[in-house]
PDB file as gemmi writes it, atoms N, CA and C in Angstrom:
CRYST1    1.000    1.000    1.000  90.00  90.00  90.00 P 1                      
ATOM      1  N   UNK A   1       0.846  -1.175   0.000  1.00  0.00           N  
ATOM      2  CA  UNK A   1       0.000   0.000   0.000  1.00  0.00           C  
ATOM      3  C   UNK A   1       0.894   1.241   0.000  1.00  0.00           C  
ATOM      4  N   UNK A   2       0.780   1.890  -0.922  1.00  0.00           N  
ATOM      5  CA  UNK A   2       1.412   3.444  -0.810  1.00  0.00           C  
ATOM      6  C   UNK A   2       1.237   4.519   0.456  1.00  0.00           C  
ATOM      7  N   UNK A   3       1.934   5.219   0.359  1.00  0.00           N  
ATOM      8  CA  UNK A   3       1.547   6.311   2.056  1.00  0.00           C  
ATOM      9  C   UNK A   3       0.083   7.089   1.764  1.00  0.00           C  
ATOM     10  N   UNK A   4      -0.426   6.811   0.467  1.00  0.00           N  
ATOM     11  CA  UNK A   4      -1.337   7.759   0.307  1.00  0.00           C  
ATOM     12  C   UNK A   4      -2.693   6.894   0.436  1.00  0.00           C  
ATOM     13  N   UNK A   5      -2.739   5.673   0.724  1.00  0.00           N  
ATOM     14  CA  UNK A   5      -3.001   5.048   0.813  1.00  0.00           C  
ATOM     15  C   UNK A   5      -3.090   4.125   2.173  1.00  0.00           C  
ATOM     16  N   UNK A   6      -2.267   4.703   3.149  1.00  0.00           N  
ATOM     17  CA  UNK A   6      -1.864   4.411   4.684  1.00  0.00           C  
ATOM     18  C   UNK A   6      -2.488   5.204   5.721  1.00  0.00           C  
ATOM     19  N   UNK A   7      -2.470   4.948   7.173  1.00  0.00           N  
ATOM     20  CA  UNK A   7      -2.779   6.258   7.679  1.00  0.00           C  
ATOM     21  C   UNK A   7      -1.457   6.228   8.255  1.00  0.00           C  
ATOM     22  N   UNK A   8      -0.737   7.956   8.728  1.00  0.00           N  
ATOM     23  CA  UNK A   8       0.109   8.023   9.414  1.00  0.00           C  
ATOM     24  C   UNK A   8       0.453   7.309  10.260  1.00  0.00           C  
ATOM     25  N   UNK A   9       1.941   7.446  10.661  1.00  0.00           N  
ATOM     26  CA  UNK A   9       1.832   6.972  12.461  1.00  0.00           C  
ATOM     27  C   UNK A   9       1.566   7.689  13.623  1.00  0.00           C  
ATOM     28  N   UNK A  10       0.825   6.839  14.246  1.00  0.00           N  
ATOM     29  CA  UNK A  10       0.201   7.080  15.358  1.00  0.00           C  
ATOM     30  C   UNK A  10      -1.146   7.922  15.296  1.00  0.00           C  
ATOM     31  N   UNK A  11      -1.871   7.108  14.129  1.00  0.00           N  
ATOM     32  CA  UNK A  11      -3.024   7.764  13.669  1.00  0.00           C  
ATOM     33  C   UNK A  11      -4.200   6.958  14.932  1.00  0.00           C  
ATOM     34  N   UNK A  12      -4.989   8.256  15.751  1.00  0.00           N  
ATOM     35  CA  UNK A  12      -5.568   7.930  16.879  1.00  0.00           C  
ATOM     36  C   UNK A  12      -6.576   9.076  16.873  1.00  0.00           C  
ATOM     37  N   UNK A  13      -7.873   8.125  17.019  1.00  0.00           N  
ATOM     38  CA  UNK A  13      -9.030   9.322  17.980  1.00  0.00           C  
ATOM     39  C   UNK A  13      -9.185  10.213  18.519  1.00  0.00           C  
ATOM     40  N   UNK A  14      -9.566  11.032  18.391  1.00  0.00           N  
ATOM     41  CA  UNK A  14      -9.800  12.404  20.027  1.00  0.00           C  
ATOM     42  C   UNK A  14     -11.131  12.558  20.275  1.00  0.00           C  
ATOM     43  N   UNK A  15     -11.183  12.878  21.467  1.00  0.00           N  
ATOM     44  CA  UNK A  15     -12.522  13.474  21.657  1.00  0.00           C  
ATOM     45  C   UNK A  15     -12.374  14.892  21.317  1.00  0.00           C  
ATOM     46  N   UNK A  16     -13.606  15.454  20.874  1.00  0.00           N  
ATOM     47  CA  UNK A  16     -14.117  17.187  20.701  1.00  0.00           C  
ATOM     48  C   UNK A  16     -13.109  17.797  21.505  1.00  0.00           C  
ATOM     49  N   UNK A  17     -13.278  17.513  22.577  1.00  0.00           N  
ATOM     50  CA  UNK A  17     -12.523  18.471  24.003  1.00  0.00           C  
ATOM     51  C   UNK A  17     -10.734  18.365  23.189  1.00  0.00           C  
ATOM     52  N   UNK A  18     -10.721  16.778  23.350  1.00  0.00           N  
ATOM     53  CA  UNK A  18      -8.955  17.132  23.249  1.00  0.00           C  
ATOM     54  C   UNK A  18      -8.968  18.049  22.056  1.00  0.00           C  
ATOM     55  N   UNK A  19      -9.423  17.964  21.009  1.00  0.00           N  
ATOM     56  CA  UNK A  19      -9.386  18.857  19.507  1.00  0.00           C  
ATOM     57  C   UNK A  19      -9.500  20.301  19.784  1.00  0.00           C  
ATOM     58  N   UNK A  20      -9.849  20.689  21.042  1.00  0.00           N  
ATOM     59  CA  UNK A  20     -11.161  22.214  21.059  1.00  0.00           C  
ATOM     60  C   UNK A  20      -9.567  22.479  21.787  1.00  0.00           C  
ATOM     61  N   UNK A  21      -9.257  21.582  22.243  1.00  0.00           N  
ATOM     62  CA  UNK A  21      -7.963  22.046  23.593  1.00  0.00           C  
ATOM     63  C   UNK A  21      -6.601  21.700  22.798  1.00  0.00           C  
ATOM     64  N   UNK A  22      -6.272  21.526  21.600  1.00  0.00           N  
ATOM     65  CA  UNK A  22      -5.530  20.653  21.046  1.00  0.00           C  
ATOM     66  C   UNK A  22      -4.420  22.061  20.502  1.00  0.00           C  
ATOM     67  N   UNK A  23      -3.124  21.627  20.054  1.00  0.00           N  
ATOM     68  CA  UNK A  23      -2.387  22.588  18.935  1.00  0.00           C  
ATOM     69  C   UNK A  23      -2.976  23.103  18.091  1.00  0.00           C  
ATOM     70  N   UNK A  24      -3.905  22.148  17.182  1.00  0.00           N  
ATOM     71  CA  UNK A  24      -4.398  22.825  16.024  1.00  0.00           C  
ATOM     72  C   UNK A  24      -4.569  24.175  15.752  1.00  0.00           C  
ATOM     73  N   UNK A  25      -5.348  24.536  17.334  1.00  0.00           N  
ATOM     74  CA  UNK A  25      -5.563  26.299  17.236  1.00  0.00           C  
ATOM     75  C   UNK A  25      -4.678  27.101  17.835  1.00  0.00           C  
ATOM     76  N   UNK A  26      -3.343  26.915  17.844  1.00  0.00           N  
ATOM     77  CA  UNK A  26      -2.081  27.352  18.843  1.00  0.00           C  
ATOM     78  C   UNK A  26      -1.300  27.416  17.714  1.00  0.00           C  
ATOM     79  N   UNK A  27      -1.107  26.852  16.732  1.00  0.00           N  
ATOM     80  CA  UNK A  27       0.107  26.763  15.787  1.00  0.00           C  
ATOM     81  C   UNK A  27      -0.115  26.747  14.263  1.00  0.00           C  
ATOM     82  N   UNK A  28       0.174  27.612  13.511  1.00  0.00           N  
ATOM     83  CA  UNK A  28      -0.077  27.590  11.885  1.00  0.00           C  
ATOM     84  C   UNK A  28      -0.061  26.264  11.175  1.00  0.00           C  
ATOM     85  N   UNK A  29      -0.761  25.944  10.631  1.00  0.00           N  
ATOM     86  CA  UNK A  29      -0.743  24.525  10.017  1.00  0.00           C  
ATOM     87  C   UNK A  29       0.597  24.461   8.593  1.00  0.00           C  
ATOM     88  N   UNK A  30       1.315  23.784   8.969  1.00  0.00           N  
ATOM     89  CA  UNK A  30       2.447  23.669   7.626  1.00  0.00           C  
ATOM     90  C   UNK A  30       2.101  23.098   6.856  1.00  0.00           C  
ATOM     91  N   UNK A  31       1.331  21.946   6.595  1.00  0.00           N  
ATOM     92  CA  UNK A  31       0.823  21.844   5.416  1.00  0.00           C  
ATOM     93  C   UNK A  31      -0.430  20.810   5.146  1.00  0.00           C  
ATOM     94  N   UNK A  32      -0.966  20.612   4.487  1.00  0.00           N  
ATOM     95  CA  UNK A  32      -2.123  19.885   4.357  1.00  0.00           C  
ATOM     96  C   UNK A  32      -1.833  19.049   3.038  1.00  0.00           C  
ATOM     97  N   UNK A  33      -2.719  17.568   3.125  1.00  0.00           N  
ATOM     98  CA  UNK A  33      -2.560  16.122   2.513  1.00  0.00           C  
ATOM     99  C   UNK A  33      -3.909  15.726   2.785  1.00  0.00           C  
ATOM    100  N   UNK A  34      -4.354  15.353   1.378  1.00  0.00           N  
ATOM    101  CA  UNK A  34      -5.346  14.752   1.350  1.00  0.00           C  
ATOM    102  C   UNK A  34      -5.112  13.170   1.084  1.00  0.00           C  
ATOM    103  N   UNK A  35      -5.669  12.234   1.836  1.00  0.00           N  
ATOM    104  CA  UNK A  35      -5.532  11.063   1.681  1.00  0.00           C  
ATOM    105  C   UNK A  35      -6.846   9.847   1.812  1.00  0.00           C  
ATOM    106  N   UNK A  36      -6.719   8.745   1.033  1.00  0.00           N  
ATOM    107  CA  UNK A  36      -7.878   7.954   0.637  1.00  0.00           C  
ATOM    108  C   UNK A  36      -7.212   6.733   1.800  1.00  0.00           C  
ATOM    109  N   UNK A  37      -7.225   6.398   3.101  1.00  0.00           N  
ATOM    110  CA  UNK A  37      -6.700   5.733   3.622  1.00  0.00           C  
ATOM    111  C   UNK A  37      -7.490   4.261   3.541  1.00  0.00           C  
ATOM    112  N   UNK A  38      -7.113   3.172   3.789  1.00  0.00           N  
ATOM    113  CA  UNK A  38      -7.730   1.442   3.485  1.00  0.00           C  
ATOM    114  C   UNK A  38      -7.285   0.771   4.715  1.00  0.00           C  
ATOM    115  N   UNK A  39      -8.292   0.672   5.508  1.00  0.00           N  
ATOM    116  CA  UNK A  39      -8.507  -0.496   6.603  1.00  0.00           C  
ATOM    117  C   UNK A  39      -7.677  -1.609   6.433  1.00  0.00           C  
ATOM    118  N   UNK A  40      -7.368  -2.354   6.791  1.00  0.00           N  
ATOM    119  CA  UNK A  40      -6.438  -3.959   6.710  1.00  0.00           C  
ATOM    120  C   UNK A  40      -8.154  -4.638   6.358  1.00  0.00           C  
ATOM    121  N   UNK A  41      -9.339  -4.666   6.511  1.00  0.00           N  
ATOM    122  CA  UNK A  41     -10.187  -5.260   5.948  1.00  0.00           C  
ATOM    123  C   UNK A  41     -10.562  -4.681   4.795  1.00  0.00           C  
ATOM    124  N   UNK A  42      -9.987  -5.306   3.719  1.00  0.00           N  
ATOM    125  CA  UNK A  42     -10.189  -4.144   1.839  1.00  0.00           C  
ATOM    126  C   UNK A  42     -11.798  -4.068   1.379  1.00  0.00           C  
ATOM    127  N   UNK A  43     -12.601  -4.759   2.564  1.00  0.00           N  
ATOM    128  CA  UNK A  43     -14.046  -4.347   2.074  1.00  0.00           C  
ATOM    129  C   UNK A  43     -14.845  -3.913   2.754  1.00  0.00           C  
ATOM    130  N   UNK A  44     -13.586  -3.040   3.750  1.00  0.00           N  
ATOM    131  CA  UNK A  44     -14.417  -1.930   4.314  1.00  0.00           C  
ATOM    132  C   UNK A  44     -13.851  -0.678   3.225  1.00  0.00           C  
ATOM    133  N   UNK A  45     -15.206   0.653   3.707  1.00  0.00           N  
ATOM    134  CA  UNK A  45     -14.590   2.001   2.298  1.00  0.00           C  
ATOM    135  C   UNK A  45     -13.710   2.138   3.142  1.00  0.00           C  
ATOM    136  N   UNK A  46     -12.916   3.059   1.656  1.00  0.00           N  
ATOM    137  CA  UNK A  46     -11.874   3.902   2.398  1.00  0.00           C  
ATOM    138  C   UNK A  46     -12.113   5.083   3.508  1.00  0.00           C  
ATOM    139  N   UNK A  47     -11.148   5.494   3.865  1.00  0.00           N  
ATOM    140  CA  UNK A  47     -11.118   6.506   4.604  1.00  0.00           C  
ATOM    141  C   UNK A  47     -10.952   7.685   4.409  1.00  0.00           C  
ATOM    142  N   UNK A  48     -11.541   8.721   3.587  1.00  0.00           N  
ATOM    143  CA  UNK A  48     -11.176  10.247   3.281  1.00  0.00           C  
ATOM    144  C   UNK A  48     -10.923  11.052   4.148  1.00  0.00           C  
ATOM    145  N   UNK A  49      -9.738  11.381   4.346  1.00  0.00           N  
ATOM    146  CA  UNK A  49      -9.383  12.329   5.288  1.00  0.00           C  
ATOM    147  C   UNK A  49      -8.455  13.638   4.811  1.00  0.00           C  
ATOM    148  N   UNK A  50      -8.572  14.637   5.088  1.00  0.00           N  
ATOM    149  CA  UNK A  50      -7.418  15.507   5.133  1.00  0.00           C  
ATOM    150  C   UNK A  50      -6.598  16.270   6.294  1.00  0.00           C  
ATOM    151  N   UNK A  51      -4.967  15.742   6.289  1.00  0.00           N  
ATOM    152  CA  UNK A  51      -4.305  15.579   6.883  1.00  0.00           C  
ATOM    153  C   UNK A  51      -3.718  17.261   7.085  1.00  0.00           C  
ATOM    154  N   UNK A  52      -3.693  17.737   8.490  1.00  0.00           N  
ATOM    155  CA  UNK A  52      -3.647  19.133   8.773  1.00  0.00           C  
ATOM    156  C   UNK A  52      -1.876  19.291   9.544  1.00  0.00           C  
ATOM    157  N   UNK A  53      -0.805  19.154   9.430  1.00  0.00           N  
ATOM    158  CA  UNK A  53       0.231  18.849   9.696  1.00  0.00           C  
ATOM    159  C   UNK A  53       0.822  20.527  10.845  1.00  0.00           C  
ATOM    160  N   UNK A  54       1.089  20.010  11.829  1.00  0.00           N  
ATOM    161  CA  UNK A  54       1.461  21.053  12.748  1.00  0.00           C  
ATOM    162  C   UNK A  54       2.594  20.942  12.848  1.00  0.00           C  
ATOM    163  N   UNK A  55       3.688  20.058  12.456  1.00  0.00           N  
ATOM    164  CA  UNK A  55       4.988  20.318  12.130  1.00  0.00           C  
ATOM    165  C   UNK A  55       5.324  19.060  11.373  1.00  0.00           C  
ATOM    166  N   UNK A  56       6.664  18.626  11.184  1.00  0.00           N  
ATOM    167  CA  UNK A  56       6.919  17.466  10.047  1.00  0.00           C  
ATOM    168  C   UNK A  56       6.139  16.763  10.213  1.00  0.00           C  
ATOM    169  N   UNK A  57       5.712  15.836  11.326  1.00  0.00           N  
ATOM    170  CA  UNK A  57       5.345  14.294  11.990  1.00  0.00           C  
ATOM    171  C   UNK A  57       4.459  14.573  13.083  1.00  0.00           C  
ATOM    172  N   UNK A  58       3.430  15.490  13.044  1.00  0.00           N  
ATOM    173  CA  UNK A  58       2.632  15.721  14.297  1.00  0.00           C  
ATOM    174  C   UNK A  58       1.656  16.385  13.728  1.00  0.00           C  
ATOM    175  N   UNK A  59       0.357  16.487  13.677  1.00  0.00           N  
ATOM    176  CA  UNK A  59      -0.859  17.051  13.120  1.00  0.00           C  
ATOM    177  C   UNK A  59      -2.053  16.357  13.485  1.00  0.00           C  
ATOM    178  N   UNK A  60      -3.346  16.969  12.565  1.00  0.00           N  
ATOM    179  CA  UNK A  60      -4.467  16.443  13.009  1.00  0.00           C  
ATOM    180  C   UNK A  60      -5.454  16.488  11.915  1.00  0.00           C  
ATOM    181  N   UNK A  61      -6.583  15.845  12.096  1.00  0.00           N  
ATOM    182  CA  UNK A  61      -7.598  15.751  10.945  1.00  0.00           C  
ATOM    183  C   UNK A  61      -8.813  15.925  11.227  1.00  0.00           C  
ATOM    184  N   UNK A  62      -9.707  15.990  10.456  1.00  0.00           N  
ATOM    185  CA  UNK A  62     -11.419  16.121  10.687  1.00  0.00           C  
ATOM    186  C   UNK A  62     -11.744  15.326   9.571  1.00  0.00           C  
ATOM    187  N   UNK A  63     -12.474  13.968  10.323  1.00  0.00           N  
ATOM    188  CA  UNK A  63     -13.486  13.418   9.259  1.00  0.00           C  
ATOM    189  C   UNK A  63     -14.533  13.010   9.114  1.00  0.00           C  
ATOM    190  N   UNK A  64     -14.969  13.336   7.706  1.00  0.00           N  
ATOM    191  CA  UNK A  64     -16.860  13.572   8.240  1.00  0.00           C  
ATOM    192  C   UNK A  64     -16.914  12.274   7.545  1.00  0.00           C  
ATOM    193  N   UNK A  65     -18.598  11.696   8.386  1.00  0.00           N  
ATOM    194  CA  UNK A  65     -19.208  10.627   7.590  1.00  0.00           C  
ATOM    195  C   UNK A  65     -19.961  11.377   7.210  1.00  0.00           C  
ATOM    196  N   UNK A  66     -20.614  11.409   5.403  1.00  0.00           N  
ATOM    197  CA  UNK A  66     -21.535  11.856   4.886  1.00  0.00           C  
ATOM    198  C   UNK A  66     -22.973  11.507   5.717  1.00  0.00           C  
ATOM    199  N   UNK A  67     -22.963  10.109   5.072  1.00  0.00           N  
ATOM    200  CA  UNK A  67     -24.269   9.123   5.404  1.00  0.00           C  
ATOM    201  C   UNK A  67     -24.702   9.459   6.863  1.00  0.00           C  
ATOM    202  N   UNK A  68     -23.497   9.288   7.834  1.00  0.00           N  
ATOM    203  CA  UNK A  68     -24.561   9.142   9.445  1.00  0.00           C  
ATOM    204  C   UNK A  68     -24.644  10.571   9.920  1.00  0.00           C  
ATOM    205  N   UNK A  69     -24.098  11.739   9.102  1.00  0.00           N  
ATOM    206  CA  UNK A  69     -23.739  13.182   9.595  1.00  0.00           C  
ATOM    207  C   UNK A  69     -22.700  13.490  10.354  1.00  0.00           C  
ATOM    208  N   UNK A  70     -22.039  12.811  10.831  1.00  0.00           N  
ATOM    209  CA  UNK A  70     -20.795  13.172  11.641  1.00  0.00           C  
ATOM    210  C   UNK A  70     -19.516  13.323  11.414  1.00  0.00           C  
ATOM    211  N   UNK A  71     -19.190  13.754  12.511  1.00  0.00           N  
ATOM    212  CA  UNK A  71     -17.610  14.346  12.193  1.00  0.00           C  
ATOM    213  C   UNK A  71     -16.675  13.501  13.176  1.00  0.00           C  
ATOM    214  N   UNK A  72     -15.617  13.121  13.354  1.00  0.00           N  
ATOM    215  CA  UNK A  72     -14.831  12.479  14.234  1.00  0.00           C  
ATOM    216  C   UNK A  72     -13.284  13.222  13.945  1.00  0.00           C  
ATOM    217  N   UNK A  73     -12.733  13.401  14.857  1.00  0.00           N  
ATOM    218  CA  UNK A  73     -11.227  14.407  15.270  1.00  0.00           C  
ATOM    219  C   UNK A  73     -10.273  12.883  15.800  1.00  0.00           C  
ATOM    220  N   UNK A  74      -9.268  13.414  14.620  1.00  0.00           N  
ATOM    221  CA  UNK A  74      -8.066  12.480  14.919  1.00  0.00           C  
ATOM    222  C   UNK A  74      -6.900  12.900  15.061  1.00  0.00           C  
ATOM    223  N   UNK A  75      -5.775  12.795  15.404  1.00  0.00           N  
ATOM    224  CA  UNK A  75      -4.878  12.831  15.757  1.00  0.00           C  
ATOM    225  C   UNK A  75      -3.921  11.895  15.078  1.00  0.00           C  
ATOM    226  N   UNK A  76      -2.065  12.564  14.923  1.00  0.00           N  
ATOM    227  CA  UNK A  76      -1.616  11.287  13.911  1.00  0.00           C  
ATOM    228  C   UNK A  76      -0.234  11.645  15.028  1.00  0.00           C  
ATOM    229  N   UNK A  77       0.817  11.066  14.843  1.00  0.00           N  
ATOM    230  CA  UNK A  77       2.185  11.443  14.736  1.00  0.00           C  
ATOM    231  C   UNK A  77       2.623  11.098  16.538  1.00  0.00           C  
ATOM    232  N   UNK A  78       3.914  11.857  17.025  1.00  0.00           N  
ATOM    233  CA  UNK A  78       3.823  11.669  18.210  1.00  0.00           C  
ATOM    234  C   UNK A  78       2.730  12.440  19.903  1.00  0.00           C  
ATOM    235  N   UNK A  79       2.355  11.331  20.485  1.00  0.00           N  
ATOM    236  CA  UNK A  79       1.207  12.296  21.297  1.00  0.00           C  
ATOM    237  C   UNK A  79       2.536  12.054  22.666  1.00  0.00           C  
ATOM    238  N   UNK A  80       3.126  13.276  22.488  1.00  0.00           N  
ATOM    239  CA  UNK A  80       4.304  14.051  23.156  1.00  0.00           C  
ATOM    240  C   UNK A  80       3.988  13.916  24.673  1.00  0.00           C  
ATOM    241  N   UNK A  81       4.999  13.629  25.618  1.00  0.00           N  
ATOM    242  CA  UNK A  81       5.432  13.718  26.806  1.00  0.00           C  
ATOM    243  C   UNK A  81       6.296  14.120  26.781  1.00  0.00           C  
ATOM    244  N   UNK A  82       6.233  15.717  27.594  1.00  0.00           N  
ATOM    245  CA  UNK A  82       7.109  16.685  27.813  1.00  0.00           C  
ATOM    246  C   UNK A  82       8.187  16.902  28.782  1.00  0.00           C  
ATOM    247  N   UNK A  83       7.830  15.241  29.869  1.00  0.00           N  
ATOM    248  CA  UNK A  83       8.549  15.149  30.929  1.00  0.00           C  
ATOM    249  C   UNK A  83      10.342  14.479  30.804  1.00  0.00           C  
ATOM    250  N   UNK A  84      10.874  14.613  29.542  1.00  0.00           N  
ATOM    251  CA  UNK A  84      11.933  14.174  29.861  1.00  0.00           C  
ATOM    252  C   UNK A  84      12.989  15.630  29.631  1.00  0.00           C  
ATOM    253  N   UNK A  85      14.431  15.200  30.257  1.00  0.00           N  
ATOM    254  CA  UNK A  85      15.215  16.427  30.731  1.00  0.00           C  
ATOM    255  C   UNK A  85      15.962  16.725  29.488  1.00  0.00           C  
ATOM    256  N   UNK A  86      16.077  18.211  28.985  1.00  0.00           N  
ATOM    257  CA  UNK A  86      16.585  18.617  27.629  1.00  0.00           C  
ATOM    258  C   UNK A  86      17.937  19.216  27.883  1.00  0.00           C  
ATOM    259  N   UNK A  87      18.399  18.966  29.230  1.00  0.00           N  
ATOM    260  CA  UNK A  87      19.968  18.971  29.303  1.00  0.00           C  
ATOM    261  C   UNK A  87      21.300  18.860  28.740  1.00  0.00           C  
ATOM    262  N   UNK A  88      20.650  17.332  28.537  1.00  0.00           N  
ATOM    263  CA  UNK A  88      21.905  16.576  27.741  1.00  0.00           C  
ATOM    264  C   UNK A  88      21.766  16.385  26.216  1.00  0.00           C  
ATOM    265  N   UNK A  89      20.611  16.616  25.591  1.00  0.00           N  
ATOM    266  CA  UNK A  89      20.467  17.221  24.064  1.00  0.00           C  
ATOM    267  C   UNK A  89      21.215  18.036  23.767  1.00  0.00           C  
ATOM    268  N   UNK A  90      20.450  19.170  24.544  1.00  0.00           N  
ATOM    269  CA  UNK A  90      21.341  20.791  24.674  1.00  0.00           C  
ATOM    270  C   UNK A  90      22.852  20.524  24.332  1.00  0.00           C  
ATOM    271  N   UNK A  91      23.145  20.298  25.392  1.00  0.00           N  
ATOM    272  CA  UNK A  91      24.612  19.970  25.413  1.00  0.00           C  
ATOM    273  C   UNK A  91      25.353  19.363  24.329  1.00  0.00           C  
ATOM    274  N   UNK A  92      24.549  17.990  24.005  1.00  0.00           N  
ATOM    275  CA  UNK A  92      25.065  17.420  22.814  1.00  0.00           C  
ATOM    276  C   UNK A  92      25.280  17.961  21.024  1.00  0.00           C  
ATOM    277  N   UNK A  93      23.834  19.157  21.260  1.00  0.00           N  
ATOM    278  CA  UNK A  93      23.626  20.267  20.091  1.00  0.00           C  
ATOM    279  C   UNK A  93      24.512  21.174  20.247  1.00  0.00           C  
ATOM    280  N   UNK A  94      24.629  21.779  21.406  1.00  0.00           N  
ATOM    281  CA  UNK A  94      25.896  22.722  21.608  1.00  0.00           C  
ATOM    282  C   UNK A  94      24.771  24.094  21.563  1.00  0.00           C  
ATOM    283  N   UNK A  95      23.560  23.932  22.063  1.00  0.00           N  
ATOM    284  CA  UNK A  95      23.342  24.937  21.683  1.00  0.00           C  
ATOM    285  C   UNK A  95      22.407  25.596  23.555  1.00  0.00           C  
ATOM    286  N   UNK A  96      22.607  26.520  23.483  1.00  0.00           N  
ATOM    287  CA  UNK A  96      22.774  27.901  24.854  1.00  0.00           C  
ATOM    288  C   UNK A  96      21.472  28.434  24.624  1.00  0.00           C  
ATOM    289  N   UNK A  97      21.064  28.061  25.738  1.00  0.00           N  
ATOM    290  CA  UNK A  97      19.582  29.319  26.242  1.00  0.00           C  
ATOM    291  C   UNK A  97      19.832  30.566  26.734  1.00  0.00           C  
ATOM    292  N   UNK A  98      18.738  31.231  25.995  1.00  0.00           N  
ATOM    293  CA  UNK A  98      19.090  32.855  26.115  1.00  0.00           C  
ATOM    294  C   UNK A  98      17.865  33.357  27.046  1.00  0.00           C  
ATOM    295  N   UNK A  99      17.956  33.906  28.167  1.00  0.00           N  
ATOM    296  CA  UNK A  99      16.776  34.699  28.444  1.00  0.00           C  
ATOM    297  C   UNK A  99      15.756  33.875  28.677  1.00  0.00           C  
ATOM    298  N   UNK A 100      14.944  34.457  28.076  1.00  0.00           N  
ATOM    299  CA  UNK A 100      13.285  33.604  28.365  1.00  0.00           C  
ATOM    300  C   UNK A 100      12.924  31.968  27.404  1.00  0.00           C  
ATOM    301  N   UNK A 101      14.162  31.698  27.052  1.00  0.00           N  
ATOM    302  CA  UNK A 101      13.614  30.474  26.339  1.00  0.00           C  
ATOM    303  C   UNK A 101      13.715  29.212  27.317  1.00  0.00           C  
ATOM    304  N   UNK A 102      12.759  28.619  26.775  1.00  0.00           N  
ATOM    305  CA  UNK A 102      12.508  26.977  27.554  1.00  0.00           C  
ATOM    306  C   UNK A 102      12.736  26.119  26.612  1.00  0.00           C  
ATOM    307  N   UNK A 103      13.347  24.728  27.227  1.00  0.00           N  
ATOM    308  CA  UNK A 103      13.519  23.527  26.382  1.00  0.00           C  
ATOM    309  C   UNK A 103      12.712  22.751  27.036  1.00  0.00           C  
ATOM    310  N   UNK A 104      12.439  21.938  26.451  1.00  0.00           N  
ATOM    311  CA  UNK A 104      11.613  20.826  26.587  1.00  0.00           C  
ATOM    312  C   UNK A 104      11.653  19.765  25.344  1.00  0.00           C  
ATOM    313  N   UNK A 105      11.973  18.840  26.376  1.00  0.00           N  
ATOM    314  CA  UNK A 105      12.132  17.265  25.382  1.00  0.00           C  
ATOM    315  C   UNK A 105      11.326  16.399  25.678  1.00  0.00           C  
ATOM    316  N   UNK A 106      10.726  15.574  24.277  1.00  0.00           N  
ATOM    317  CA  UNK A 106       9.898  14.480  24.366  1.00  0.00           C  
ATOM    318  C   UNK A 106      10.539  12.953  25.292  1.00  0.00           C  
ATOM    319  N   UNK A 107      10.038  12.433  26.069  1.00  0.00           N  
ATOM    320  CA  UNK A 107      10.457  11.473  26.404  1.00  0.00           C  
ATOM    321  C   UNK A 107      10.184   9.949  25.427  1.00  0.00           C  
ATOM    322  N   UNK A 108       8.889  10.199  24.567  1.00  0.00           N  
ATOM    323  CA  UNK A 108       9.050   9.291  23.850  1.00  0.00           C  
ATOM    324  C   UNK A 108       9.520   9.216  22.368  1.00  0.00           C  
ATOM    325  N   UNK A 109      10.107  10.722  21.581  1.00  0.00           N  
ATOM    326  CA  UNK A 109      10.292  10.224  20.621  1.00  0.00           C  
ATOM    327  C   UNK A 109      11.874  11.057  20.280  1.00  0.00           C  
ATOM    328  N   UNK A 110      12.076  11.898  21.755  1.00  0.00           N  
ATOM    329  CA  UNK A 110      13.310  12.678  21.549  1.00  0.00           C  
ATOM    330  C   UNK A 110      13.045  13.716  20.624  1.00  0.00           C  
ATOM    331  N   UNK A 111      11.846  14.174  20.645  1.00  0.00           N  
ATOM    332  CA  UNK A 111      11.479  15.603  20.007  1.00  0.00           C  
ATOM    333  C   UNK A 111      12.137  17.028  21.104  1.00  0.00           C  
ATOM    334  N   UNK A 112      13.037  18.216  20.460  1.00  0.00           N  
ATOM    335  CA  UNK A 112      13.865  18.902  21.492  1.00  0.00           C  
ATOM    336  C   UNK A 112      12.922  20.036  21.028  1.00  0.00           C  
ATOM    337  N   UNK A 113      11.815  20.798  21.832  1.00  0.00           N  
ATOM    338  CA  UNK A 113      11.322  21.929  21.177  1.00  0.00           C  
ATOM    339  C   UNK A 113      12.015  23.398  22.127  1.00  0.00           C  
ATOM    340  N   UNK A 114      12.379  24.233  21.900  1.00  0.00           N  
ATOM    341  CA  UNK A 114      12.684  25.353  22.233  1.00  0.00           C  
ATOM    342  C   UNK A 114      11.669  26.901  22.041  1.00  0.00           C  
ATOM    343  N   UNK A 115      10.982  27.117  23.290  1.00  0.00           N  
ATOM    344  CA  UNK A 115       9.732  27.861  22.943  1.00  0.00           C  
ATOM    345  C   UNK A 115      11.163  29.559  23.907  1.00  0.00           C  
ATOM    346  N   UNK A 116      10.287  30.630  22.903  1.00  0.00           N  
ATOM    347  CA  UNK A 116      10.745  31.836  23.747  1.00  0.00           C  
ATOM    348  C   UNK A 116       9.672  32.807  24.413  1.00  0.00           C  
ATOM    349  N   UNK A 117       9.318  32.347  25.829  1.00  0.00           N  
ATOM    350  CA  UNK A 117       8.245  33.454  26.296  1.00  0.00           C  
ATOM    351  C   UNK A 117       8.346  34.431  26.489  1.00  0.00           C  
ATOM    352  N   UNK A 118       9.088  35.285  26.114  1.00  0.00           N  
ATOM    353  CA  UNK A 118       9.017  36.789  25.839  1.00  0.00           C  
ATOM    354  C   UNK A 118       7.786  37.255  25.033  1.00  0.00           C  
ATOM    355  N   UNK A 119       7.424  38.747  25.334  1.00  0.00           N  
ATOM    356  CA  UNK A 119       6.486  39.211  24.886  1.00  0.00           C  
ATOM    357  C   UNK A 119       6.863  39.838  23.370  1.00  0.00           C  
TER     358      UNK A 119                                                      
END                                                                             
């Protein structure tokens, strides 16, 4: 099966709330993918979705069922834990916090994000 043809990894459910509370509305979307995704059972339909990407490997989707009226909120990529220590990244990058910036590292996929809370 092709990727266009796949669903991402770590393609997962949300409820409304996590979506309403989610990145989506915190961060510019980088890019969007439309995709016809296929169940491992080939006689179920496909899956039409379009893929809303909040950075390389992390984003989200909305997909409607025509027929029953609904909508269902998914989630793809890594669902981030922020609790591991960005010390020894740092260090290993060589790279120095200035001022108001924070690091924070994923514990499960070694994602290093660097936010600056300054106004």
């Amino acid at each position: 099966m092709n990727e266009f043809n796949s669903f991402p990894p770590g393609w997962r459910k949300i409820s409304e709330k996590e979506f309403a509370q989610s990145d989506f509305f915190r961060y510019g979307i980088g890019k969007t993918e439309y995709r016809q995704m296929m169940t491992e059972n080939k006689s179920d339909p496909a899956i039409g979705a379009t893929l809303y990407y909040i950075d390389a490997d992390n984003g989200f989707s909305i997909v409607n069922n025509f027929w029953n009226g609904t909508i269902e909120f998914y989630a793809f990529g890594c669902d981030h834990d922020w609790s591991g220590d960005p010390r020894e990244e740092l260090e290993k990058r060589n790279i120095v916090l200035y001022g108001s910036e924070h690091a924070s590292l994923c514990a499960k996929c070694g994602k290093l994000q660097i936010v600056d809370s300054s106004d």
